[in-house]
C-alpha positions as CSV (number, residue, x, y, z in Angstrom):
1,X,-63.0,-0.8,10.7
2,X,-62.6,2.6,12.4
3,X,-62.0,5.9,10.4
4,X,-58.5,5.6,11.7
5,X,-57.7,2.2,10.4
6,X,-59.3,2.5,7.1
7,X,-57.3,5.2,6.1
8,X,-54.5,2.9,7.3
9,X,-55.1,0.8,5.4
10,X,-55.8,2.8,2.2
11,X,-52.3,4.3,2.9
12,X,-50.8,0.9,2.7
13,X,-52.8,-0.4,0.2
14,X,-51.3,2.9,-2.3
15,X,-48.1,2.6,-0.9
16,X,-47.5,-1.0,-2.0
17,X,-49.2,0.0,-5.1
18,X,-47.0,3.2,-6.0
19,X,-43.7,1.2,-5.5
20,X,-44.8,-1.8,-7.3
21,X,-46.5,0.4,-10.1
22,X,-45.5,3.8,-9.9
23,X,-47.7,6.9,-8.8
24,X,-48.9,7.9,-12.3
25,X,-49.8,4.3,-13.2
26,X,-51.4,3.5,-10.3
27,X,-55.3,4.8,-10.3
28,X,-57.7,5.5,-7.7
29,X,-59.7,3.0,-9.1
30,X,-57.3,0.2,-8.9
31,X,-56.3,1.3,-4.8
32,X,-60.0,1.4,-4.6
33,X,-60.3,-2.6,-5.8
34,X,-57.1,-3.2,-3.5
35,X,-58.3,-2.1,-0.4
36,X,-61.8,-3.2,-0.6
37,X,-63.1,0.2,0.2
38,X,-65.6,2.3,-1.5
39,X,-64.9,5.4,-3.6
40,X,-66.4,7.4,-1.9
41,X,-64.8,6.1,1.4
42,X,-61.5,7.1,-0.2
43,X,-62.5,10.6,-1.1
44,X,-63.9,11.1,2.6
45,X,-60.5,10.5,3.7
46,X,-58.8,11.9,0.6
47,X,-60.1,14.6,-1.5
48,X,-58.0,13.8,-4.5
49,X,-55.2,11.3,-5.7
50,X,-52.9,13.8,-4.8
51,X,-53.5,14.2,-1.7
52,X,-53.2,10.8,-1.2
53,X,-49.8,10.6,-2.4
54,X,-49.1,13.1,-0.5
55,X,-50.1,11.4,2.9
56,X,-48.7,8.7,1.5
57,X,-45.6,9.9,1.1
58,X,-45.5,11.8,4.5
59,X,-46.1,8.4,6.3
60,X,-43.3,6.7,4.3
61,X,-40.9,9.6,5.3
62,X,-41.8,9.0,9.0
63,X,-41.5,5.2,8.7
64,X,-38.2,5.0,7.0
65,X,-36.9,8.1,9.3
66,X,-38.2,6.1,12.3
67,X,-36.9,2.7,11.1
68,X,-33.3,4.3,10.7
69,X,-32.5,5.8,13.6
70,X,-33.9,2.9,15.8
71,X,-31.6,0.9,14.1
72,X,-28.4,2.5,14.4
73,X,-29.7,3.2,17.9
74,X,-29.9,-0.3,18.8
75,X,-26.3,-0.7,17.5
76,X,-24.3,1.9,18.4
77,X,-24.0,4.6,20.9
78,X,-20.8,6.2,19.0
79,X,-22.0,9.1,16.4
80,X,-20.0,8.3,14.0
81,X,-19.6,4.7,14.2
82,X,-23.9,5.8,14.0
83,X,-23.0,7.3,10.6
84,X,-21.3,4.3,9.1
85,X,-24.3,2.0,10.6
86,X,-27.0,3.9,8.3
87,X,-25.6,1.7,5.5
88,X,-26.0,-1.4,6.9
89,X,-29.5,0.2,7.0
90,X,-29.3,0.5,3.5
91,X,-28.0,-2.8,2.6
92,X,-31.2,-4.2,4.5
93,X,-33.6,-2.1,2.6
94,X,-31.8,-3.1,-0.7
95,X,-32.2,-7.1,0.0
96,X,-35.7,-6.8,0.9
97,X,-37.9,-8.5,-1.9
98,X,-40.1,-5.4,-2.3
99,X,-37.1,-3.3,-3.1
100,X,-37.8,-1.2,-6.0
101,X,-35.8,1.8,-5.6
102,X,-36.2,5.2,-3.6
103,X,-39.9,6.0,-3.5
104,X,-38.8,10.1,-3.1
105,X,-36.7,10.0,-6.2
106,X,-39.8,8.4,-8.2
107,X,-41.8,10.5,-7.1
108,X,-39.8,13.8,-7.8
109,X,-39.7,11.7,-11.4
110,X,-43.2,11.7,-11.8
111,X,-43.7,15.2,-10.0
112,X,-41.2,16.8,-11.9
113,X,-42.5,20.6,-11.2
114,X,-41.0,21.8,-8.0
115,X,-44.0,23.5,-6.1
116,X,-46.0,20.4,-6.7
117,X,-47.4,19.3,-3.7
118,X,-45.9,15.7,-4.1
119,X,-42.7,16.8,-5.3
120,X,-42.2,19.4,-2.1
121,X,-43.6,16.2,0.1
122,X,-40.9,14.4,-1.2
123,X,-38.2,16.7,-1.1
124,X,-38.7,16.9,2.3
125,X,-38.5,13.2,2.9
126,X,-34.5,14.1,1.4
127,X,-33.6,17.4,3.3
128,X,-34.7,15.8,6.8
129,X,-32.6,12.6,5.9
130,X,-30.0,14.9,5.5
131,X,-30.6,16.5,9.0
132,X,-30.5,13.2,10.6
133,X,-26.8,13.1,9.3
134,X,-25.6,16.3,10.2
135,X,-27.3,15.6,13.6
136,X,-24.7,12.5,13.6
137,X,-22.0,14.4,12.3
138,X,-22.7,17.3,15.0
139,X,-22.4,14.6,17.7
140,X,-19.3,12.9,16.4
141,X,-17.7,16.5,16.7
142,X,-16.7,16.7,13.0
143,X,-15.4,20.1,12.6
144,X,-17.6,20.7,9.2
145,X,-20.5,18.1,10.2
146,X,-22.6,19.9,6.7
147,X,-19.8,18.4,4.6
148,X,-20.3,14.8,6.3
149,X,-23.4,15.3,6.1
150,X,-23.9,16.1,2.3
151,X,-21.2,13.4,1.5
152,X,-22.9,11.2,3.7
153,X,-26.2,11.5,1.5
154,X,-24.2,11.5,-2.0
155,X,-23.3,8.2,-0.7
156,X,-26.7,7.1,0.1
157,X,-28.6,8.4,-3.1
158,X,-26.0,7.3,-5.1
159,X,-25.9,3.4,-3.3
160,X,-29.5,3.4,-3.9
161,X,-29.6,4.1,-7.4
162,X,-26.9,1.4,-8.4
163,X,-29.3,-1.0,-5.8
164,X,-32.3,-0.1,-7.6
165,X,-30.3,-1.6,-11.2
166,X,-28.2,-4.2,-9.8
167,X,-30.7,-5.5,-7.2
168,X,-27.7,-6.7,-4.5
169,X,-27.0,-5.3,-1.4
170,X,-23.0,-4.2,-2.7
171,X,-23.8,-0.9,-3.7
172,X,-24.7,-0.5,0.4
173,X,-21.6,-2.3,1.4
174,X,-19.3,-0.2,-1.3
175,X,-21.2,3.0,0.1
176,X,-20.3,2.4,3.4
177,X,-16.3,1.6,2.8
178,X,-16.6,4.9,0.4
179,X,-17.8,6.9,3.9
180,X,-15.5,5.0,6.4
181,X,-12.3,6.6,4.5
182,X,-13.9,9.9,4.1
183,X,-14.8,10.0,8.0
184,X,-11.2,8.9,8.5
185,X,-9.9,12.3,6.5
186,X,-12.3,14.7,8.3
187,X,-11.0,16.8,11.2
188,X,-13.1,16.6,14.7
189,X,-12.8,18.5,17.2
């Protein structure tokens, strides 16, 4: 494997591990039996467990970003029928098998400090999520698109949470009725 892939596949290998396990529960040495890779492979590309979370974290952040906007995308060209779209997203995410909750929220659970690297990596996982929204609610011409937006995301976090108990997909399609009727009270321009 090239340097690029094998700290792919490390990432990979410690993401599936910190959502099935948790990042405190996880060691290094149990990523290290995962992935097949040496230790001191892993702490060429990483120079402590940290860090790896970190990266880890970051490449979740872009995938899930990524994965969300190409889907509403695909769907819709109207911003705020765009909006309502990111919880048929959600509902998705909550029926996949390896669903175990919002990996940002465990880590900020784990990490609780704020200036913790993981906990900042994570926290900006939820404040460009939120972006993404206003972005939306900019383009649908909502008069206040930071209240959409922050509504928006209540909705989301909240859907999530209930998801992560319930394991069902309702909390996404409850979400998403719960936005429709607050979209139809806002005032656009």
């Amino acid at each position: 494997m090239r340097r690029s892939e094998i700290r792919d596949h490390l990432l990979e290998t410690a993401l599936r591990l910190f959502n099935q396990k948790g990042y405190q529960a996880t060691g290094v040495d149990l990523i290290i039996a995962e992935s097949g890779v040496a230790k001191t492979t892993l702490y060429r590309h990483f120079e402590t467990k940290e860090d790896l979370i970190v990266a880890a974290l970051e490449r979740r952040d872009e995938e899930d970003r990524r994965e969300m906007r190409e889907f509403v995308e695909k769907r819709a060209s109207d911003p705020a029928e765009r909006i309502l779209l990111t919880f048929d997203f959600l509902q998705l995410w909550f029926k996949d098998k390896d669903f175990r909750g919002c990996s940002f929220m465990a880590a900020t659970g784990e990490h609780k400090d704020i200036v913790d690297p993981v906990f900042r990596a994570a926290s900006m996982h939820k404040r460009l999520t939120l972006a993404y929204f206003e972005e939306l609610a900019h383009a649908a011409r909502f008069r206040d698109p930071r209240r959409v937006a922050d509504e928006i995301n209540i909705l989301h976090e909240g859907a999530t949470a209930v998801a992560q108990v319930v394991r069902t997909a309702e909390p996404g399609r409850q979400a998403k009725r719960m936005a429709a009727a607050i979209l139809a009270t806002m005032e656009r321009d």
